[in-house]
ZAMARGU-4260 file (C-alpha; in steps of 0.2 Angstrom, whole numbers, plus 5000, padded with zeros to 4 digits):
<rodrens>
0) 4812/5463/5080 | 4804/5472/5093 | 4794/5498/5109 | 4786/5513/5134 | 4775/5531/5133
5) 4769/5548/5130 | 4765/5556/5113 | 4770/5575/5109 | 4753/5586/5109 | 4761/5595/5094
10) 4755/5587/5077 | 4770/5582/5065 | 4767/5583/5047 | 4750/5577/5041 | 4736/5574/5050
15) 4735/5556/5056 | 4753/5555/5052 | 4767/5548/5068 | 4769/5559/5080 | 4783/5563/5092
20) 4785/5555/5105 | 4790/5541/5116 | 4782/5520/5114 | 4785/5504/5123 | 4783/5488/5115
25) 4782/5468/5120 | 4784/5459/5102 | 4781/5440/5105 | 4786/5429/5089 | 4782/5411/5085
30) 4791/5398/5072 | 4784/5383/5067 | 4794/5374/5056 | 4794/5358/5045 | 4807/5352/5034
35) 4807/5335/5025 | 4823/5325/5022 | 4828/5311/5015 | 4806/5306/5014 | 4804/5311/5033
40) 4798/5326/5039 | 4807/5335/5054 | 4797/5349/5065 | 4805/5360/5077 | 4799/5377/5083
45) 4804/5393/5092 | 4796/5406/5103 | 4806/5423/5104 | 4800/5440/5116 | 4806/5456/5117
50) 4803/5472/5124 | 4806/5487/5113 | 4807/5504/5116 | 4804/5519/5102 | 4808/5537/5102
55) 4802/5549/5087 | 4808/5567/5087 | 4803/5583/5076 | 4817/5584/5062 | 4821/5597/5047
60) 4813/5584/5036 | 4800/5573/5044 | 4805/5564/5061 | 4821/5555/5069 | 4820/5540/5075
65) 4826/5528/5089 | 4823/5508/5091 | 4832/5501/5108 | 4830/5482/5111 | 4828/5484/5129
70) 4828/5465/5134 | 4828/5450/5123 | 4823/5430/5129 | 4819/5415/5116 | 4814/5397/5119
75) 4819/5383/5106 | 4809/5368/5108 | 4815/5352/5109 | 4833/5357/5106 | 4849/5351/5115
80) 4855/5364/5130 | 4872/5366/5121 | 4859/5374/5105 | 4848/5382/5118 | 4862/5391/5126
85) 4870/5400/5108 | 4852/5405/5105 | 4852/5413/5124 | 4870/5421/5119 | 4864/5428/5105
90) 4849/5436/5113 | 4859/5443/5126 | 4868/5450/5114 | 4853/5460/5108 | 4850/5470/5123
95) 4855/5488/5123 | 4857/5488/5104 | 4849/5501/5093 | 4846/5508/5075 | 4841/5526/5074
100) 4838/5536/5058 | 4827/5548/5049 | 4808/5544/5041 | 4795/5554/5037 | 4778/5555/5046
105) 4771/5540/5040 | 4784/5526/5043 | 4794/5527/5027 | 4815/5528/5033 | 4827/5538/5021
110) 4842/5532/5032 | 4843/5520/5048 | 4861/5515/5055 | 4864/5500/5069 | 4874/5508/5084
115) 4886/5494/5081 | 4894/5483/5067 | 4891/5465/5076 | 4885/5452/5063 | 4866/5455/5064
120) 4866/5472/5063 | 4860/5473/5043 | 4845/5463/5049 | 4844/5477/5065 | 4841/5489/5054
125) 4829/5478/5039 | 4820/5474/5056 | 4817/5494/5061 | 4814/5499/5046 | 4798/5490/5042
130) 4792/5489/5062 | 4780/5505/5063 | 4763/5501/5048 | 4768/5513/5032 | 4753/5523/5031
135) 4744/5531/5016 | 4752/5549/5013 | 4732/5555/5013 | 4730/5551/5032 | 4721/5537/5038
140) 4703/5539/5035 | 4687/5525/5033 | 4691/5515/5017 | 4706/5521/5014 | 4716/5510/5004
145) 4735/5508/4997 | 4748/5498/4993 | 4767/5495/4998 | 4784/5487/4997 | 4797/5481/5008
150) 4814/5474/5004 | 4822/5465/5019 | 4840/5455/5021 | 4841/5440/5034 | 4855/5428/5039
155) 4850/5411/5046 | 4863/5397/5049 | 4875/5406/5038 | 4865/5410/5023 | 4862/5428/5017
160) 4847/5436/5007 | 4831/5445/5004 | 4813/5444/5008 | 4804/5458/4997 | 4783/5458/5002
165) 4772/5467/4993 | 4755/5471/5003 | 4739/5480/5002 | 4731/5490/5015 | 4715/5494/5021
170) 4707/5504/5034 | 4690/5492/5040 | 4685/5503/5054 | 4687/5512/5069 | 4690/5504/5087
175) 4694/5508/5104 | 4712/5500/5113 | 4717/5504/5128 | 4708/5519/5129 | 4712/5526/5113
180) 4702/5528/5098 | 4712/5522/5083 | 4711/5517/5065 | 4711/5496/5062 | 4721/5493/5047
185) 4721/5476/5038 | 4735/5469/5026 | 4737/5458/5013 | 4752/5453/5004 | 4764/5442/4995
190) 4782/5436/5000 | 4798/5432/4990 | 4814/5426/4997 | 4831/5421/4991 | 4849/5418/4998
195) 4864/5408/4998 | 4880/5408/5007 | 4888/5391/5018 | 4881/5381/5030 | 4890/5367/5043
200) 4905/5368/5028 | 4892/5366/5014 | 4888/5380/5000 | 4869/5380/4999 | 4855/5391/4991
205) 4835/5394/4995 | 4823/5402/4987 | 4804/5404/4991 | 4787/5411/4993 | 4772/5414/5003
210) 4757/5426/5010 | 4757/5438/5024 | 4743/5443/5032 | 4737/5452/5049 | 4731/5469/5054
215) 4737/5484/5066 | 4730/5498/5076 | 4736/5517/5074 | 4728/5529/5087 | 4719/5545/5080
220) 4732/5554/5089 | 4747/5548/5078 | 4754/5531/5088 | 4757/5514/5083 | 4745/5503/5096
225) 4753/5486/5090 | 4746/5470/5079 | 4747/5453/5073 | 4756/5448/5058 | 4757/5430/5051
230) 4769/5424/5037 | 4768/5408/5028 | 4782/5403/5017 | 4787/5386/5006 | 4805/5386/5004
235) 4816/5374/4992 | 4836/5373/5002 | 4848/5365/4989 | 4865/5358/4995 | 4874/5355/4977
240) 4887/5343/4985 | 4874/5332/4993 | 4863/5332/4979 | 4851/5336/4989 | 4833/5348/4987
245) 4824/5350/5004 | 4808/5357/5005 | 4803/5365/5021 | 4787/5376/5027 | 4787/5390/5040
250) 4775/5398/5049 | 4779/5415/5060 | 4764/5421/5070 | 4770/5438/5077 | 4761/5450/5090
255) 4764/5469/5093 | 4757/5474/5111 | 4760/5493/5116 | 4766/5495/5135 | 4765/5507/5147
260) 4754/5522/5146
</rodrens>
């Protein structure tokens, strides 16, 4: 998924923790695509955007948070106007919809609900809860290191499941963005993936792996600056009934840009 603002002059938790406050985010998102059938390959690719905003709030145990998809757009290339218009429908639905929840300073949510009970709204909420960079419970700091989990659930074309990703993190420096001197943060990681459900009438099953890796920028007064992530995964689909094992690769090049001031 997905952030417009001023950050709280009142520290919350740790030092170099989040901090309260209010962010504005444009998340651009491309898919590239292949998928080989039959002995020919087949490419297609998507582009997504959307604007994002993020509150945090001081609460009894760390902070709340709100995620609010502000505006939603997404460009499928090559695809007939009948496909293009259910991906524009489903965009539109996006807008205005929001997860909010509890999490402690640095990024880790205990709870996280979707304001709505609409199909996508389990991957809302997997979405939100790995947006903002985990961060080491130490505080950022040159050469720090550390390592984190995420579990996340998809659907896609009617199939269901799980990407875990397993990363480490670095701090390679300091830099200046936008103004603001921040920490640059580096991560590594590997993906796992697994689902199942029915597609066009058929039962099918995926599983799959891949690498992650990108960096992000967290200012020395507690807000997430935004970052580039890019996921690389070979998937297997298998559609018992056809007899049929479809290998396909993917390639998601995301981009974090913080808004406003």
């Amino acid at each position: 998924m997905l952030v417009a603002g001023a950050v709280s002059a009142s520290p919350v938790g740790a030092q170099n923790a989040y901090k309260a406050g209010s962010s504005s985010y444009r998340v651009d998102q491309s898919i590239n695509a292949t998928q080989t059938m039959q002995g020919q390959s087949v490419e297609s690719s998507a582009s997504t955007l959307q604007l994002i905003s993020l509150s945090l709030a001081p609460a009894s145990q760390g902070l709340q948070f709100s995620l609010t998809v502000d505006s939603a757009s997404t460009i499928l290339a090559g695809a007939p106007p009948q496909q293009q218009e259910m991906a524009n429908a489903a965009m539109r639905e996006l807008k205005g919809r929001r997860v909010t929840g509890l999490m402690s300073p640095q990024g880790r949510v205990s709870t996280a609900q979707a304001s709505d009970s609409a199909p996508s709204s389990e991957q809302m909420v997997s979405s939100a809860r790995g947006f903002l960079p985990k961060l080491p419970a130490g505080g950022l700091k040159a050469g720090a290191s550390w390592n984190d989990s995420t579990t996340s659930r998809f659907n896609n074309n009617g199939v269901d499941g799980t990407t875990t990703v397993i990363s480490s993190h670095s701090v390679v420096g300091d830099t200046t963005i936008a103004g603001q001197a921040a920490w640059k943060i580096t991560q590594k990681g590997t993906v796992r993936l697994s689902g199942n459900g029915v597609s066009q009438g058929a039962e099918i099953s995926l599983d799959g792996k891949g690498t992650v890796e990108g960096h992000s920028f967290v200012s020395k007064s507690g807000v997430y600056l935004g970052g580039e992530q890019r996921l690389t995964q070979d998937m297997t689909i298998n559609v018992p009934a056809a007899g049929m094992t479809i290998p396909m690769e993917q390639n998601v090049m995301t981009r974090v840009t913080r808004i406003g001031g």
